[in-house]
C-alpha positions in Angstrom: 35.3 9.0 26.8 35.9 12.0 24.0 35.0 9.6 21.1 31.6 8.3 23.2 30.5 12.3 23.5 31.8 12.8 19.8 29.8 9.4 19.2 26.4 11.2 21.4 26.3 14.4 19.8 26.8 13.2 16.2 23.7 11.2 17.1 21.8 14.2 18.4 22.5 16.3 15.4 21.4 13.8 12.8 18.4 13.1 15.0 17.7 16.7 15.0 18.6 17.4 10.9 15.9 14.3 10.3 13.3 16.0 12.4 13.9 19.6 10.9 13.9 17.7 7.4 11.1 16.1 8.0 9.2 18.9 9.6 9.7 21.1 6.8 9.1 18.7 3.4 5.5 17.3 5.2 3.4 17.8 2.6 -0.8 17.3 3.7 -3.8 16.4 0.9 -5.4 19.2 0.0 -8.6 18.3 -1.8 -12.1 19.0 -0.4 -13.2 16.1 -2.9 -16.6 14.7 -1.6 -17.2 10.6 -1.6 -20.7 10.4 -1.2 -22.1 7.6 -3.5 -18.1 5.9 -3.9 -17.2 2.8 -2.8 -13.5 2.3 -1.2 -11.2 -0.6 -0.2 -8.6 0.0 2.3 -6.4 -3.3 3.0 -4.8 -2.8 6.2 -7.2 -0.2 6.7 -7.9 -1.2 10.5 -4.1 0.4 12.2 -1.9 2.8 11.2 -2.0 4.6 7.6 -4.9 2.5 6.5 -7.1 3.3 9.6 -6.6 7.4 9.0 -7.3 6.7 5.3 -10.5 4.5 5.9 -11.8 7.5 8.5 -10.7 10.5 5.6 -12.5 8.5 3.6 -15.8 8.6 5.4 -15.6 11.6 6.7 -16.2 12.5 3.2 -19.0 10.3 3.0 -17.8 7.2 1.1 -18.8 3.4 1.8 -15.7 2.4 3.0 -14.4 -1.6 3.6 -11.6 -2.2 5.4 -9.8 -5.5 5.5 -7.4 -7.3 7.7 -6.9 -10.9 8.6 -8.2 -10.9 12.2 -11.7 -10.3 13.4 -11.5 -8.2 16.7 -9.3 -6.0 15.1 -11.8 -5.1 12.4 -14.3 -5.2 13.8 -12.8 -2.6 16.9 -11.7 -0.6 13.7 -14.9 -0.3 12.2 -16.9 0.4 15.2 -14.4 3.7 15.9 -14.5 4.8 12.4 -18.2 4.9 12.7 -17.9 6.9 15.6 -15.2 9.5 15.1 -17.0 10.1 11.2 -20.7 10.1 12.0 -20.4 7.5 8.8 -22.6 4.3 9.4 -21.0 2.8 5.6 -18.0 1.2 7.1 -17.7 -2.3 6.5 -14.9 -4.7 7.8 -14.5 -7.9 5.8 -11.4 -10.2 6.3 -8.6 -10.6 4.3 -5.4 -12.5 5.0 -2.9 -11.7 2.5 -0.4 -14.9 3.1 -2.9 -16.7 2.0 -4.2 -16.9 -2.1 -7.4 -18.3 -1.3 -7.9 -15.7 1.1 -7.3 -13.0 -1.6 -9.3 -15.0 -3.9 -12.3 -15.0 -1.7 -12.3 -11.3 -0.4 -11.7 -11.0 -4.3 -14.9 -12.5 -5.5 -17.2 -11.5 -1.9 -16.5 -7.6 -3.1 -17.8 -8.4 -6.8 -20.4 -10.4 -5.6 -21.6 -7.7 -3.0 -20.1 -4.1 -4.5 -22.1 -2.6 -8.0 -18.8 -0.1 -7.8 -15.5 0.1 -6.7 -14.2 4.1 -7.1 -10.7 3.8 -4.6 -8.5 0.7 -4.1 -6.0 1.3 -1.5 -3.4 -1.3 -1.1 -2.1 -0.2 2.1 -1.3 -3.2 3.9 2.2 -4.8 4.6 4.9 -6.4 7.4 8.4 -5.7 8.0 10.6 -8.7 7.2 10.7 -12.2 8.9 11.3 -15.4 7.4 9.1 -17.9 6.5 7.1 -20.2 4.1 3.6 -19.4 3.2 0.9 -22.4 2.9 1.2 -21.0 -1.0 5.2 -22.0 -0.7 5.7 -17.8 -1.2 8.4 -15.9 1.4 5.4 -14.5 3.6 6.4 -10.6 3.0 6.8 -10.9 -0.5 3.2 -12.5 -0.4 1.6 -9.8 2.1 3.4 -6.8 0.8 3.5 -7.6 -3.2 1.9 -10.9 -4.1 -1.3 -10.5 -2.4 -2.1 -6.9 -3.6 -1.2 -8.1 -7.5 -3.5 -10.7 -6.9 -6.2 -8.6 -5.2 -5.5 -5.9 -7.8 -6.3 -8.2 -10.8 -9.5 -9.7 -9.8 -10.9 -6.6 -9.0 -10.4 -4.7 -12.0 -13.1 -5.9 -13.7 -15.5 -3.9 -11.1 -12.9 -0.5 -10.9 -13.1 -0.6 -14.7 -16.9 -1.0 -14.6 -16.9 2.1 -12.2 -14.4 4.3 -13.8 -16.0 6.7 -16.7 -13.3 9.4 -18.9 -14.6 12.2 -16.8 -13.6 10.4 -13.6 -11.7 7.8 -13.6 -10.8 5.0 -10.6 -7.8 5.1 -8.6 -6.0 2.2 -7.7 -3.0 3.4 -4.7 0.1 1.0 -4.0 1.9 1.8 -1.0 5.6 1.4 -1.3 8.5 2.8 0.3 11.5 5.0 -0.1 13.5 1.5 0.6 12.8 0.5 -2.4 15.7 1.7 -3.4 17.7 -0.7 -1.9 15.9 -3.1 -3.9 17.8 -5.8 -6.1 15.5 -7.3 -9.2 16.3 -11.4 -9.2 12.3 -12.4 -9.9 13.4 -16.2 -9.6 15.1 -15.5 -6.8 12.5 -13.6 -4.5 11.3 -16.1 -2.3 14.7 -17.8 -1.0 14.7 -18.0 2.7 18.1 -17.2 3.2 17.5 -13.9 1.2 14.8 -13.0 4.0 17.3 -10.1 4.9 16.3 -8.0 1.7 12.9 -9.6 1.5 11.5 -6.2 2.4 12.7 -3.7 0.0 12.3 -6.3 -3.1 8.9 -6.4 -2.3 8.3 -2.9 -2.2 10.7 -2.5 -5.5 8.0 -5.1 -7.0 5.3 -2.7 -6.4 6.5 0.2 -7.8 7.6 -2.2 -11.8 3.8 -3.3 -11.3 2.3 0.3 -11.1 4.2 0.8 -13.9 3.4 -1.9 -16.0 -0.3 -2.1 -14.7 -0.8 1.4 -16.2 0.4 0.5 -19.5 -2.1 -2.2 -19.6 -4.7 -0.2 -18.7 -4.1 2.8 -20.8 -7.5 4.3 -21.7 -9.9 1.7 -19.7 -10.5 4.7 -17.2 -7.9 3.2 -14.2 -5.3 5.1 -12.8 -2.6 3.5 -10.5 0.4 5.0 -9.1 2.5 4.2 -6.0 2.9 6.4 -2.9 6.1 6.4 -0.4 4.7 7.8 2.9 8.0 8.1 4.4 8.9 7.8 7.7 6.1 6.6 10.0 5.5 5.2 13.5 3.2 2.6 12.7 3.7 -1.4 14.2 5.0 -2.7 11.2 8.2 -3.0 13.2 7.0 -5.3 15.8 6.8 -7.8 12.6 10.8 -7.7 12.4 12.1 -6.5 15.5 9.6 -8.0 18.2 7.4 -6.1 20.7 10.0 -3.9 23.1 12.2 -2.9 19.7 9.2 -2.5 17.9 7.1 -0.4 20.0 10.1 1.9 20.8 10.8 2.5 17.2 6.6 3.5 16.7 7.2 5.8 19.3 10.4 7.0 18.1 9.5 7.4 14.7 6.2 9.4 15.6 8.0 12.1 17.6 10.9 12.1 14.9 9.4 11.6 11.7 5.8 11.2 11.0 2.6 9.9 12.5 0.5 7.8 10.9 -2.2 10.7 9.9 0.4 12.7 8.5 2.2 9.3 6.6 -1.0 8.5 5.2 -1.2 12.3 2.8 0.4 11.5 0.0 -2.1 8.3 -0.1 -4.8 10.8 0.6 -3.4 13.1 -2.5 -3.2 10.2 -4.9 -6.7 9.3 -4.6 -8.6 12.1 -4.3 -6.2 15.2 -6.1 -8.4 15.9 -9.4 -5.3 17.0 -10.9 -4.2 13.6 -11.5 -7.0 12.3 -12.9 -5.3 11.0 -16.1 -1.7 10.6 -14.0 -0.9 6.9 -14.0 2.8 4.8 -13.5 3.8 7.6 -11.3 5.3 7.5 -8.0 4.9 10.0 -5.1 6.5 11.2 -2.2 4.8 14.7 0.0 2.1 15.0 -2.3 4.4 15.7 -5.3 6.1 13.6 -8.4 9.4 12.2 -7.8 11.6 9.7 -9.1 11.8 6.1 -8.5 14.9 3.7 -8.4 16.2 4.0 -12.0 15.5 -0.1 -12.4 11.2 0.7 -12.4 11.6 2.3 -15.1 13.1 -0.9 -17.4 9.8 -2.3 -19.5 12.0 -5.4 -20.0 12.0 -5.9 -16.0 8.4 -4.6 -15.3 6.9 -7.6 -17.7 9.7 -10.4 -16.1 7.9 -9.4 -13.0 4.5 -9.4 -14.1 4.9 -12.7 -15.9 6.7 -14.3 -12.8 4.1 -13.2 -10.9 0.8 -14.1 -12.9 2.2 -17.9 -12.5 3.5 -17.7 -8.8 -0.6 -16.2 -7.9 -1.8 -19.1 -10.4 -3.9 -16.9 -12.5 -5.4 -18.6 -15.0 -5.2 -17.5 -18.8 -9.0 -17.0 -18.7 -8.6 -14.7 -15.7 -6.2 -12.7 -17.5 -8.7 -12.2 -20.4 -11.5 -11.4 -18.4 -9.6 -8.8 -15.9 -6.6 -7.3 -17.8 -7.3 -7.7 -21.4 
């Protein structure tokens, strides 16, 4: 009985010591930085993070398309972004992220349709579960990692287009502080009976490619940088814990940690800040610089990835010229 009430209140004081921690390192975007005229993409940008983004976004009078892989849910998401912003730009176009061709062919409707691109967001992700991809690719590395190097790639050729030296284009990679759990084994990423760490790895990938992505596109007017949001109740549990679980760790981490409008600042920051117009390969947590796992910062590691990665997303050696080079 005495080591269950030790057991309780050691619970309740670390529950409490998170909330007061969290409470008191919030950080919220600050910039009053008008949109009007700017193009945005906001992948998951109909739940969440990416719904709050998408609505900043045209409440500051930006063209805004936000993608998902299924139809009601866009199309519910664009409808109430409308509505709360006053903002008639908001498109909903679908994107499923397990899928390359999918990626491929929001890829080439956005540079077929768009004559700018001024904000990529690359927002949307799962938690882990464990299975095989139509492409043969674990489906959280694909949706959390593979899909947004993909997407990223194809579209540079249009955020490049866009970007100018007095204001450049911002591409934002949403990772998370579990990233530092992490382990870097790029032949290795897509085993099914690794599924376990499936979810960090895939976030560690995303912070070696903002790094190596900005090296590549030193002085072409993109920025990229990766943003850690924290804590936030969003349903990206139900993915790895199923419905009941799911929905009580949403709740939970809403009242504890952070809601999905404040999880989405540092995003917010990242893109807008005009402060960091020439800050690229960074990573950020509350609206502020911090430090990644030490392994992002190996070059040797960043380019394995990238080069494991440009053949697992079958990008072709003409595609490379034409987007990156």
């Amino acid at each position: 009985m005495v080591v269950l009430l030790i057991a309780a209140w050691t619970f309740l004081v670390l529950i409490l010591f998170i909330t007061i921690h969290h409470r008191f390192t919030n950080a919220f975007c600050k910039s009053n930085k008008r949109l009007d005229g700017k193009t945005c993409v906001v992948t998951g940008g109909t739940m969440g993070m990416g719904l709050e983004i998408a609505k900043d976004f045209a409440r500051r009078g930006a063209k805004v398309i936000i993608a998902c892989p299924f139809e009601n849910e866009g199309l519910d998401a664009q409808k109430l972004i409308k509505e709360e912003t006053g903002n008639n730009q908001v498109i909903f176009k679908r994107l499923n992220l397990e899928s390359l061709e999918s990626t491929r062919n929001f890829a080439q409707d956005i540079l077929r349709t768009e004559d700018r691109l001024d904000v990529l967001v690359n927002n949307a992700g799962v938690g882990a579960f464990a299975s095989l991809t139509p492409d043969g690719l674990l489906n959280t590395m694909q949706i959390n990692y593979y899909g947004p190097f993909l997407l990223t790639i194809l579209l540079l050729p249009l955020l490049k287009q866009t970007g100018t030296s007095e204001e450049k284009t911002r591409i934002v990679n949403t990772t998370s502080v579990l990233h530092k759990m992490g382990t870097f084994k790029p032949k290795k990423m897509n085993r099914l009976k690794d599924w376990i760490m499936v979810y960090p790895n895939s976030k560690l990938c995303l912070v070696l490619f903002t790094r190596e992505l900005a090296k590549r596109l030193k002085g072409q007017n993109v920025v990229v940088n990766a943003v850690d949001p924290g804590g936030v109740g969003t349903k990206i549990y139900y993915n790895s814990t199923g419905a009941f679980f799911g929905k009580f760790l949403e709740i939970f981490c809403k009242k504890v940690m952070k809601t999905p409008w404040e999880g989405c600042q540092t995003a917010l920051h990242v893109a807008l800040d005009e402060k960091l117009e020439d800050v690229s390969g960074e990573y950020f947590r509350n609206c502020k610089r911090h430090r990644a796992k030490a392994l992002c910062y190996d070059d040797k590691a960043a380019r394995e990835l990238w080069d494991e990665s440009v053949q697992l997303v079958k990008l072709q050696e003409c595609e490379m010229d034409e987007c990156v080079r």
